[in-house]
ZAGU-121379 format. One record per residue (C-alpha): residue number from 1; residue in one letter; x, y, z. Coordinates in nm, 2 decimals. Layout:
<rs>
R seq type      u      v      w
R NUM    A      X      Y      Z
...
</rs>
This chain:
<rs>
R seq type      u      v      w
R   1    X  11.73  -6.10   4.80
R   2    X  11.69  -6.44   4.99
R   3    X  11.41  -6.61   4.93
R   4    X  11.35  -6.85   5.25
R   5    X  11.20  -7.18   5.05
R   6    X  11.11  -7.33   5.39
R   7    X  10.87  -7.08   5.44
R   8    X  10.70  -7.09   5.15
R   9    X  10.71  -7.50   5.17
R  10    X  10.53  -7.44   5.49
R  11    X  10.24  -7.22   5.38
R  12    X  10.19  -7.42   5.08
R  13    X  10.16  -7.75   5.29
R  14    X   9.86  -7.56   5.49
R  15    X   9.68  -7.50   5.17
R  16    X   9.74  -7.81   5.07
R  17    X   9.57  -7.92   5.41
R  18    X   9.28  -7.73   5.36
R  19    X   9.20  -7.81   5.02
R  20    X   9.23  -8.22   5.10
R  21    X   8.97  -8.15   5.31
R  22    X   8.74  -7.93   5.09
R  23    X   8.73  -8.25   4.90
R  24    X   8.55  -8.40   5.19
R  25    X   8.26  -8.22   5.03
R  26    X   8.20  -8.41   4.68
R  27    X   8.32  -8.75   4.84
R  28    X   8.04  -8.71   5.09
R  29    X   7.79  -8.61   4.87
R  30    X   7.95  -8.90   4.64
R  31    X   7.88  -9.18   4.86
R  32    X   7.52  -9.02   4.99
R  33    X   7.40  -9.06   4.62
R  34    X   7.60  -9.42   4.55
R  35    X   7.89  -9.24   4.31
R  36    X   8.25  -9.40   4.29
R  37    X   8.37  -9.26   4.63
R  38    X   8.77  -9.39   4.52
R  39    X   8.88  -9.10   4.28
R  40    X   8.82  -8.84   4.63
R  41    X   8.96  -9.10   4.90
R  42    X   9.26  -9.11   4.68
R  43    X   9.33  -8.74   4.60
R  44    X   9.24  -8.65   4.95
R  45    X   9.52  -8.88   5.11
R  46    X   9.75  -8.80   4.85
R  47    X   9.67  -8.42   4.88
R  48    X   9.67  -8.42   5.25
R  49    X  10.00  -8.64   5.28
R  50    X  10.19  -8.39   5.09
R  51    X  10.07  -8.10   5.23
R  52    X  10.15  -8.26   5.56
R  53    X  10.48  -8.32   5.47
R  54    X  10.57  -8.00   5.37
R  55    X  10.39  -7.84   5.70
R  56    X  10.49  -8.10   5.95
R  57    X  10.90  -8.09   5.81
R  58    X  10.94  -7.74   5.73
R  59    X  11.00  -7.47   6.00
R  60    X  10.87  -7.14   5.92
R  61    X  11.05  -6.77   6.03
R  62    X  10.99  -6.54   6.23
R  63    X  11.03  -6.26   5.94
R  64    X  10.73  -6.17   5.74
R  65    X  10.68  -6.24   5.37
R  66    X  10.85  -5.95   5.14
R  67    X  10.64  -5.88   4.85
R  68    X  10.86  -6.07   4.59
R  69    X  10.75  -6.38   4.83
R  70    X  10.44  -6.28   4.80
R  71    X  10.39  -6.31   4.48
R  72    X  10.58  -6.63   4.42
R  73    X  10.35  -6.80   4.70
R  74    X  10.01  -6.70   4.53
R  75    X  10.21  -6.82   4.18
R  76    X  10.28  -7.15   4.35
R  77    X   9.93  -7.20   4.54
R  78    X   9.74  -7.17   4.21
R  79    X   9.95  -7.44   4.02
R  80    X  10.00  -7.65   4.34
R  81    X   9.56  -7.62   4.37
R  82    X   9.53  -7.71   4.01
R  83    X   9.77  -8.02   4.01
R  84    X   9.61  -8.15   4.35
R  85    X   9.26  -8.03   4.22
R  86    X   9.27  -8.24   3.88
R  87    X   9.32  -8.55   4.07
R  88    X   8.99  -8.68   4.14
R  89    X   8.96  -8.62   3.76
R  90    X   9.25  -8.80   3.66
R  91    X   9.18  -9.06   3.91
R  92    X   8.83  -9.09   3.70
R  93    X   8.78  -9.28   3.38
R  94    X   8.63  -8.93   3.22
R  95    X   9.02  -8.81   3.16
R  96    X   9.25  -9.01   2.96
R  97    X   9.59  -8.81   3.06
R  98    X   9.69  -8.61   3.31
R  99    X   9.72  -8.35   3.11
R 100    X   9.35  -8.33   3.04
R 101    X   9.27  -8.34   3.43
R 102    X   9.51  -8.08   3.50
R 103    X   9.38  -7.87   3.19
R 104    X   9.01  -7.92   3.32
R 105    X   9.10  -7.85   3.72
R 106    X   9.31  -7.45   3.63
R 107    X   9.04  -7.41   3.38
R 108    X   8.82  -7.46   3.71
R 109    X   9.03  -7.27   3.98
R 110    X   9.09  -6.99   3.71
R 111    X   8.72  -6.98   3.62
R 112    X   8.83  -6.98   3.27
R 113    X   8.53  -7.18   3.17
R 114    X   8.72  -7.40   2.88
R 115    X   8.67  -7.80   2.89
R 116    X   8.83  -8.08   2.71
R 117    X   8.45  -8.26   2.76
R 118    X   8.26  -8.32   2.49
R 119    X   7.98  -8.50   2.71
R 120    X   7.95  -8.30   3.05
R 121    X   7.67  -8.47   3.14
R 122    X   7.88  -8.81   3.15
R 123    X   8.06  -8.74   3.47
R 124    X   7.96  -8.88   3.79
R 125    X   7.74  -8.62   4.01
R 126    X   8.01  -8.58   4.26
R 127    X   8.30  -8.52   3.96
R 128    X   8.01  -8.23   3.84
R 129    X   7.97  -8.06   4.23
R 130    X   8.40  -8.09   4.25
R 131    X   8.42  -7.91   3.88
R 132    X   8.19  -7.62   3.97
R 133    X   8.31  -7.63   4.31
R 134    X   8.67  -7.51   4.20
R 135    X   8.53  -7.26   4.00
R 136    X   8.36  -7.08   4.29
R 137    X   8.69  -7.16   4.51
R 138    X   8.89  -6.98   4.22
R 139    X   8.61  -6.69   4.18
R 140    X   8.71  -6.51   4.49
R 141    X   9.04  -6.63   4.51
R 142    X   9.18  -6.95   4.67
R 143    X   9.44  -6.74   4.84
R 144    X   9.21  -6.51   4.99
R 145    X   9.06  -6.82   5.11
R 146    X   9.32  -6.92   5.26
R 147    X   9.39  -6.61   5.41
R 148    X   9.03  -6.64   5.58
R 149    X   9.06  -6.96   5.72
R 150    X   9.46  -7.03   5.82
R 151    X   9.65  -6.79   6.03
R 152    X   9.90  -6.65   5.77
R 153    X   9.86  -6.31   5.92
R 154    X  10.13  -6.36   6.15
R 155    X  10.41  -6.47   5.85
R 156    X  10.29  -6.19   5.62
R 157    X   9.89  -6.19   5.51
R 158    X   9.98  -5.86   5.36
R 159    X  10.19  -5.91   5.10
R 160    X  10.01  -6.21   5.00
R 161    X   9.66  -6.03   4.97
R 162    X   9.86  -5.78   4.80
R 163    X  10.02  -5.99   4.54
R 164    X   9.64  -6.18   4.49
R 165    X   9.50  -5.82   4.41
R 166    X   9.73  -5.57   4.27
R 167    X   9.60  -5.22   4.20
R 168    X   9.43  -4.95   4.36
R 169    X   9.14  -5.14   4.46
R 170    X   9.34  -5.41   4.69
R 171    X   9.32  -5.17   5.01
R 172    X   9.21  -5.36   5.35
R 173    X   8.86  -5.27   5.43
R 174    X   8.94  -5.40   5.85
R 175    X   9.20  -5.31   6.10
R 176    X   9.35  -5.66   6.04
R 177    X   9.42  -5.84   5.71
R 178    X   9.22  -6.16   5.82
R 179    X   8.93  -5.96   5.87
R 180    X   8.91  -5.83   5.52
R 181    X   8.93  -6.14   5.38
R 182    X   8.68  -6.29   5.58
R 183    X   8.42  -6.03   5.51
R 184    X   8.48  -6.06   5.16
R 185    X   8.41  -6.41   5.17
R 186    X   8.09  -6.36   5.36
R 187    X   7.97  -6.09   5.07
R 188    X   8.05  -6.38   4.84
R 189    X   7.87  -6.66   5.00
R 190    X   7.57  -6.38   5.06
R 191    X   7.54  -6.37   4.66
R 192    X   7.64  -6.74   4.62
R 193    X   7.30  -6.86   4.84
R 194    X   7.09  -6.58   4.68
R 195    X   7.18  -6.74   4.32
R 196    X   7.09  -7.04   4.47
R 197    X   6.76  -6.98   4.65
R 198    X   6.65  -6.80   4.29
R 199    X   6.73  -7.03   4.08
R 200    X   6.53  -7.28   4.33
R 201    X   6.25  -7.03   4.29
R 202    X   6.27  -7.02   3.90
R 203    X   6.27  -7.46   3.90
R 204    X   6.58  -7.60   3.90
R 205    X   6.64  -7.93   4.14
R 206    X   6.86  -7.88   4.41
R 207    X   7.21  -8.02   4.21
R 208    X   7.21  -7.77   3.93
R 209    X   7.09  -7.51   4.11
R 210    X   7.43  -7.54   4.37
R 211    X   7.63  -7.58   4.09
R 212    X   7.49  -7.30   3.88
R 213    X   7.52  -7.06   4.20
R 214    X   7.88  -7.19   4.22
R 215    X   8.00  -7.13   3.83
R 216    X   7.73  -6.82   3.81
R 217    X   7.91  -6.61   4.14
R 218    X   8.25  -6.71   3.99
R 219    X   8.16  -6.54   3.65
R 220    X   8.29  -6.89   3.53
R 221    X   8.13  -7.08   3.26
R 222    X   8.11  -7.42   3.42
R 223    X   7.76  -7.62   3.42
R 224    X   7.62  -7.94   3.50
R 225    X   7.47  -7.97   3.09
R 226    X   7.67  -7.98   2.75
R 227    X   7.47  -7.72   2.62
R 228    X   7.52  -7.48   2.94
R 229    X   7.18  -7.32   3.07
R 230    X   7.03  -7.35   2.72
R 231    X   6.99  -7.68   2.80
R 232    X   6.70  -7.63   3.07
R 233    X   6.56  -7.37   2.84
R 234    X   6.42  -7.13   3.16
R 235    X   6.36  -6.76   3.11
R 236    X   6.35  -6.72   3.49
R 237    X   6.69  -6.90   3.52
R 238    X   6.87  -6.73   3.26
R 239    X   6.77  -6.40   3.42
R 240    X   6.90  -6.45   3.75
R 241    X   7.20  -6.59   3.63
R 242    X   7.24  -6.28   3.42
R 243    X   7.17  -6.04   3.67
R 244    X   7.39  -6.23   3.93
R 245    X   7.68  -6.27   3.72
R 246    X   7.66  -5.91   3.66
R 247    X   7.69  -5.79   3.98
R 248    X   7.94  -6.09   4.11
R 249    X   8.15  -5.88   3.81
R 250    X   8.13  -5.59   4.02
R 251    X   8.44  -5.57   4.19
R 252    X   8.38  -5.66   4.57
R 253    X   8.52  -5.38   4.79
R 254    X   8.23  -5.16   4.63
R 255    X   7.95  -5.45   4.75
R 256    X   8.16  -5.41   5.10
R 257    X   8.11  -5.05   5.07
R 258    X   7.73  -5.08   4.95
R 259    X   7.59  -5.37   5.17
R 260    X   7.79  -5.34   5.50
R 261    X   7.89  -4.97   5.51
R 262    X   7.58  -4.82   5.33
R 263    X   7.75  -4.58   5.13
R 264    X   7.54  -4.63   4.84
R 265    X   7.71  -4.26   4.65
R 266    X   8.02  -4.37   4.66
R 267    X   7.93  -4.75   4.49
R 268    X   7.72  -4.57   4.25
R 269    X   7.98  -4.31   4.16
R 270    X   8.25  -4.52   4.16
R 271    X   8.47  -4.49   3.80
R 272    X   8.53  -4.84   3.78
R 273    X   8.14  -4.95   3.83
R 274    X   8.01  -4.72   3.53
R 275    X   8.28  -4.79   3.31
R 276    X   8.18  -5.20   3.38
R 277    X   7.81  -5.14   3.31
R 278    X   7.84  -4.89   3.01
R 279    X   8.09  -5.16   2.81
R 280    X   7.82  -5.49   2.92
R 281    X   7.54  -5.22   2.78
R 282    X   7.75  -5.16   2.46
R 283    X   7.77  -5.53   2.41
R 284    X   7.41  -5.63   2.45
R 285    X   7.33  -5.37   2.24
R 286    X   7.58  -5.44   1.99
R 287    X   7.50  -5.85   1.98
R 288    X   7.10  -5.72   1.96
R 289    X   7.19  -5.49   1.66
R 290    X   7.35  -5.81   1.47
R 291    X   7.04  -6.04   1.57
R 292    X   6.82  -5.81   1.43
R 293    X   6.95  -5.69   1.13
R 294    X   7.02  -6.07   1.04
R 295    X   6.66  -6.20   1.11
R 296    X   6.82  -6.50   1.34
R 297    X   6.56  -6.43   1.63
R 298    X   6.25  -6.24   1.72
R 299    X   6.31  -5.94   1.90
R 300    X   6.30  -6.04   2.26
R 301    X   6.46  -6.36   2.21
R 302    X   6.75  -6.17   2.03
R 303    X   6.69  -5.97   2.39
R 304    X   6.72  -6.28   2.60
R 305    X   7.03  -6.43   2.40
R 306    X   7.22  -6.12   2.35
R 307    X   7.20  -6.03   2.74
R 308    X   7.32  -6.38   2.80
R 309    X   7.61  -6.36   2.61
R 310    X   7.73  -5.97   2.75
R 311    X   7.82  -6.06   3.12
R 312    X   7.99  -6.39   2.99
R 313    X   8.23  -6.15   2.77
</rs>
């Protein structure tokens, strides 16, 4: 089977686009609170440069992606956002090698949640908002982002929205592909403001709270402290970010089918959904039973750690 190169080179260069000028976001926030605006300016003319090269020099065809495309273009879109992503680290004095940037920008876009840091709290406000900011790009998918906001409908959205969610579960909730991913994306942003306006509610500033809503709706482990939310030692904001993170964990055709369809049997019956919420009830249980039985904590802190811990796992 021929793989056409060009038109992959072509779609990559759009995403490539796009994220340049996501990155508008931290280096405008960076220069409204005085930060070191030249790690951005950099990575965004070097991001967008490249992307336009392969757009602007590549001719696309009239065919539309096969599936085996499919699935080498989401491949190449996550390691191309990663590279491109870790730049405004590497470009910073926090990240000694490129290696480190690149390990700390896929951990973002993954939402693995790992970090070479040993001081978080070093990093430049701007650096912080880009960190969580890829982990909440990441938590939906960047290719269903991309799928939202460029026309790749017409050179195969399919295949690709099929190769970023294999399964049973990756069926198109519109008529058209672009439509799906779009109302996915406004479920997600939904949640994303909710964590946000809570955790406002609960005391956080306005910083750590749009970070927090970033890593907590991407099920990521990201934060603005070393010591994670520990650090601002908050009942309130360690329940909302429980709760949330539980049902961001919740896969998102069943919140389609909840919030914008109103079938509330067929969330609630769904196999998937009780299977999630008996295993996070096991584990709280289970990490309560140790807590206990070893004396570490009183009751309803054990309570408060151990349902911390669950939706993280």
């Amino acid at each position: 089977m021929v793989i056409h190169t060009a038109k992959l080179l072509h779609v990559v260069g759009q995403f490539l686009i796009a994220l340049s000028c996501i990155m508008i976001l931290p280096l405008v926030y960076g220069l409204w609170i005085g930060d070191n605006s030249f790690p951005f300016l950099y990575s965004i003319l070097i991001t967008g440069i490249v992307g336009g090269l392969f757009f602007f020099f590549t001719e696309p065809t009239d065919s539309d992606l096969t599936q085996r495309e499919g699935i080498l273009l989401v491949f190449t879109i996550w390691i191309a956002s990663s590279l491109f992503g870790c730049l405004p680290f590497f470009f910073s004095p926090y990240f000694t090698s490129l290696t480190d940037a690149f390990f700390e920008s896929t951990s973002g876009f993954t939402t693995t949640g790992a970090t070479i840091l040993a001081d978080v709290e070093a990093l430049t406000n701007s650096l912080q908002f880009w960190r969580c900011l890829s982990h909440w790009l990441g938590g939906m998918g960047i290719v269903l982002l991309g799928i939202a906001i460029l026309p790749l409908v017409g050179i195969g959205g399919m295949p690709l929205y099929r190769a970023e969610f294999s399964g049973a579960k990756s069926e198109k909730l519109k008529p058209r592909i672009i439509e799906t991913a779009i109302a996915l994306w406004k479920i997600y942003f939904t949640l994303t403001l909710a964590v946000y306006l809570a955790l406002r509610w609960a005391g956080m500033n306005g910083f750590d709270a749009v970070c927090h809503a970033f890593t907590t709706i991407a099920t990521g482990g990201f934060s603005t402290r070393t010591a994670s939310i520990a650090a601002f030692d908050n009942a309130a904001a360690e329940c909302i970010i429980i709760i949330f993170m539980m049902l961001a964990g919740i896969n998102f055709t069943l919140h389609y089918r909840l919030w914008v369809e109103r079938r509330f049997r067929s969330f609630f019956s769904d196999v998937e959904f009780r299977f999630y919420f008996i295993v996070a009830g096991a584990a709280v249980v289970s990490i309560l039973t140790c807590l206990i039985l070893r004396d570490q904590f009183a009751p309803l802190t054990a309570l408060r750690r151990s349902a911390a811990l669950a939706p993280a796992s």
